[in-house]
N, C-alpha and C positions, 0 to 999 in steps of 0.2 A: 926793373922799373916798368910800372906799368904804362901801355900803348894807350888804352880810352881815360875817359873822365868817366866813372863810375857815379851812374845816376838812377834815384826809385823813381819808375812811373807811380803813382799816386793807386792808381788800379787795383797795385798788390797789395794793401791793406787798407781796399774801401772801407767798410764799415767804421775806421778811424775816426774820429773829427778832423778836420784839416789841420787844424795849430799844430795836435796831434804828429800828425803826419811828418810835420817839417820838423818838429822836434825832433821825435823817433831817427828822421835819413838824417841830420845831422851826427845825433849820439854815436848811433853807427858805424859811420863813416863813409854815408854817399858824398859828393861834392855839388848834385844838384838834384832838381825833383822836379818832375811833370807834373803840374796841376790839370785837374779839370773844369771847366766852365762850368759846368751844371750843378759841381760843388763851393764853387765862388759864388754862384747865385745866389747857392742858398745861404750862404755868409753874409752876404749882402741885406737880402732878403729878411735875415732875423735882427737885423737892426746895429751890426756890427760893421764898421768901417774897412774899407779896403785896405788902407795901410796896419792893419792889424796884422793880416799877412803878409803884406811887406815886412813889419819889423820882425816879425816871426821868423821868415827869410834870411835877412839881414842876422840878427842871432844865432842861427843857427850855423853861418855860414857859407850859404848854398846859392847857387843861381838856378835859373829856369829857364832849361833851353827851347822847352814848348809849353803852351797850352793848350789843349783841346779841348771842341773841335771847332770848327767852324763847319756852316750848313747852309743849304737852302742857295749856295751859286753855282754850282756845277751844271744843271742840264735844264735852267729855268729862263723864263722870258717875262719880258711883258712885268705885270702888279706884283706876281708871284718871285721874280727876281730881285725887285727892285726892295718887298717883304724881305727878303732872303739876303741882300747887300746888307740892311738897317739892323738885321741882327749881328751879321759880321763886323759890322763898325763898332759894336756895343762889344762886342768881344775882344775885340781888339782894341779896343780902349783901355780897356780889363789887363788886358797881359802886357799892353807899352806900362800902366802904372806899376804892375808886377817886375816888370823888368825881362819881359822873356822876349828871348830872339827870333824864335820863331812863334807861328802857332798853326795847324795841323789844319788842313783845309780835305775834307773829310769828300768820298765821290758818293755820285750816286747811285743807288742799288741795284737798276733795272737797264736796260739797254739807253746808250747815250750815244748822243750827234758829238763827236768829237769835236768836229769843226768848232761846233758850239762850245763845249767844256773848254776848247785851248783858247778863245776868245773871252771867257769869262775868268777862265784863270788868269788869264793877263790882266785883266782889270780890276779882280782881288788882288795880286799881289802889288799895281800899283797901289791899291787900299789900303793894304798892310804895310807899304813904303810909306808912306801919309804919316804914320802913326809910329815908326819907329820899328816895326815886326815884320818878319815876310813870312809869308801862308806859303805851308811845305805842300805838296801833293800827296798824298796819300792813296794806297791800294789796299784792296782788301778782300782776301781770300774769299771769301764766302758770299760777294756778292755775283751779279751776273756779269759784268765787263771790263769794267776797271779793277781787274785781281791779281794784278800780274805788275812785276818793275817794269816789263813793255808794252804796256796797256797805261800807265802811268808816264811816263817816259814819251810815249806818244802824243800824249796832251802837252809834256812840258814844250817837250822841240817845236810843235806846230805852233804852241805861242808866242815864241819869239824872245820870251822875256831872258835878258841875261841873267836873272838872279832867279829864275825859278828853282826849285829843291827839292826831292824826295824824301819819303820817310820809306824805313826797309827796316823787314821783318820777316824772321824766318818761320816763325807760324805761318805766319799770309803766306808764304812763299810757297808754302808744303799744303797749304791750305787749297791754297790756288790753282794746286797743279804745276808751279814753275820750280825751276833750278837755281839752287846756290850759284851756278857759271852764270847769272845773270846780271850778276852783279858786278860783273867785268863789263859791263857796257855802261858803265857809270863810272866818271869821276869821282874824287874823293872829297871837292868841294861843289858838289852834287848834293850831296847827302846831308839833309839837315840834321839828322838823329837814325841813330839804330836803335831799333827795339831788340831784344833779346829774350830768349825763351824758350822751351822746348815741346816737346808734345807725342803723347805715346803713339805706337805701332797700332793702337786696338781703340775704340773703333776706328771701323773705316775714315780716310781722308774725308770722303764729302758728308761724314757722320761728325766732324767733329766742328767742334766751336768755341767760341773765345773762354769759354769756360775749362776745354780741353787741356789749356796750359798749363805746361809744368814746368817745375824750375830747371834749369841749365845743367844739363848730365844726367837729368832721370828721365829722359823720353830719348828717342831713336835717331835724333836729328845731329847731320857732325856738322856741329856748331865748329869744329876745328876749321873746319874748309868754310867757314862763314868768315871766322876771326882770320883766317889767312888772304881770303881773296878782300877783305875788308883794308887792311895792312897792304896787301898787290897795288890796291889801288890807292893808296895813299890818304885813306880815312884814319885818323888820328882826334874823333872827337868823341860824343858822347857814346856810351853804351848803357840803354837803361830798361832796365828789369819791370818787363809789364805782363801781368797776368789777373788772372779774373777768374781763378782758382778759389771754390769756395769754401774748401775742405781747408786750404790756407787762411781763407777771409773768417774762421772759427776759430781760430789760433792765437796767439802773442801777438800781437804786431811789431815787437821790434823783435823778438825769436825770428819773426819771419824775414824782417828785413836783414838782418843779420845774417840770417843762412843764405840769403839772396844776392846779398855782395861776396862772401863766401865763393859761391859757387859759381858767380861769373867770371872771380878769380880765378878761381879753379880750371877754368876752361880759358879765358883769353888771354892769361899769365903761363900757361901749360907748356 
């Protein structure tokens, strides 16, 4: 019996249309799927309605435990925060009518006043409370500060908020320079979503990027001791396949998505 909820991040067959997409992870057999904002726009944007994707959703089967990303509140003050709240509200408006539980509160790239990020994070995710969604935190390997679960984890505890959340990823993690053992400093209702995926030996670590990913069991990373300390800590929720893989984004897309559930099986069913 499987331990996660096997879910496609949207990512690994961008070039799709979105209807596309949630059709495909249904047929398949995900159970839900990561949208992104900036392809909801453009749905929006070409004159087609929101609940289009909803019933798309709805049909196909699937929930949506995030959407990405949320922007512009992490390390801002002042007009430029306040800019930055008015898009998150719009975004989250977005994913309460989709139906998603979380949605992915993205950091900033350059050095940040923590003090400030746990302060502002508390204030988003009262926002996202507002609406139905709570903004997870997110780290991300490749920037300068926030690339790390205790670099992320540090914003969360100094904000105080009882329902703050993570988002964890073993790219970022390998990406970042941090440890798989990191992830024992975290609950398992902690954790809004794991991303999943792998990533070669060649190039170097601080040579590689979101493009570097590869699917689960063809790169260097033991996903084993990810799926185990995942289970230690008593995460029992999504696992979902995000990559940005363009040598894949050339391919089938449901061939891809296919091999992509596959092979997460293959590794957290093991």
């Amino acid at each position: 019996m499987a331990s996660f909820i096997y879910c496609l991040n949207a990512s690994t067959i961008r070039p799709t249309p979105i209807l596309d997409k949630i059709r495909i992870a249904g047929e398949v057999g995900y159970q839900a799927i990561e949208l992104w904002h900036d392809e909801i726009e453009a749905f929006v944007a070409a004159g087609r309605p929101l609940n289009d994707i909803k019933k798309a959703l709805n049909d196909a089967g699937l929930t949506v435990p995030t959407t990405i990303y949320l922007r512009g509140w992490c390390d801002t003050t002042g007009a430029e925060h306040t800019a930055g709240l008015d898009e998150c509200k719009k975004r989250l408006e977005q994913a309460a009518a989709l139906g998603a539980v979380y949605s992915i509160a993205s950091p900033a790239g350059g050095k940040v006043d923590v003090a400030l990020a746990a302060k502002n994070y508390r204030e988003l995710v009262d926002i996202g409370l507002s609406f139905g969604v709570k903004p997870a935190m997110e780290y991300l390997g490749f920037v300068e500060q926030i690339n790390s679960i205790e670099s992320a984890l540090e914003i969360m505890t100094l904000s105080g908020h009882p329902q703050a959340t993570i988002i964890v990823d073993p790219f970022h993690n390998f990406r970042g320079g941090g440890s798989f053992d990191s992830l024992a400093k975290l609950s398992g209702d902690q954790i809004a979503i794991s991303h999943f995926n792998d990533t070669p030996s060649s190039p170097s670590r601080l040579e590689q990027h979101d493009h570097s990913r590869v699917l689960p069991g063809e790169g260097h990373l033991n996903l084993k001791q990810w799926i185990g300390l995942l289970k230690q800590i008593g995460y029992k929720s999504w696992l979902s396949l995000e990559l940005f893989n363009e040598a894949l984004w050339a391919r089938d897309p449901k061939e891809v998505a296919k091999r992509g559930l596959e092979s997460m099986r293959a590794v957290a069913e093991a």
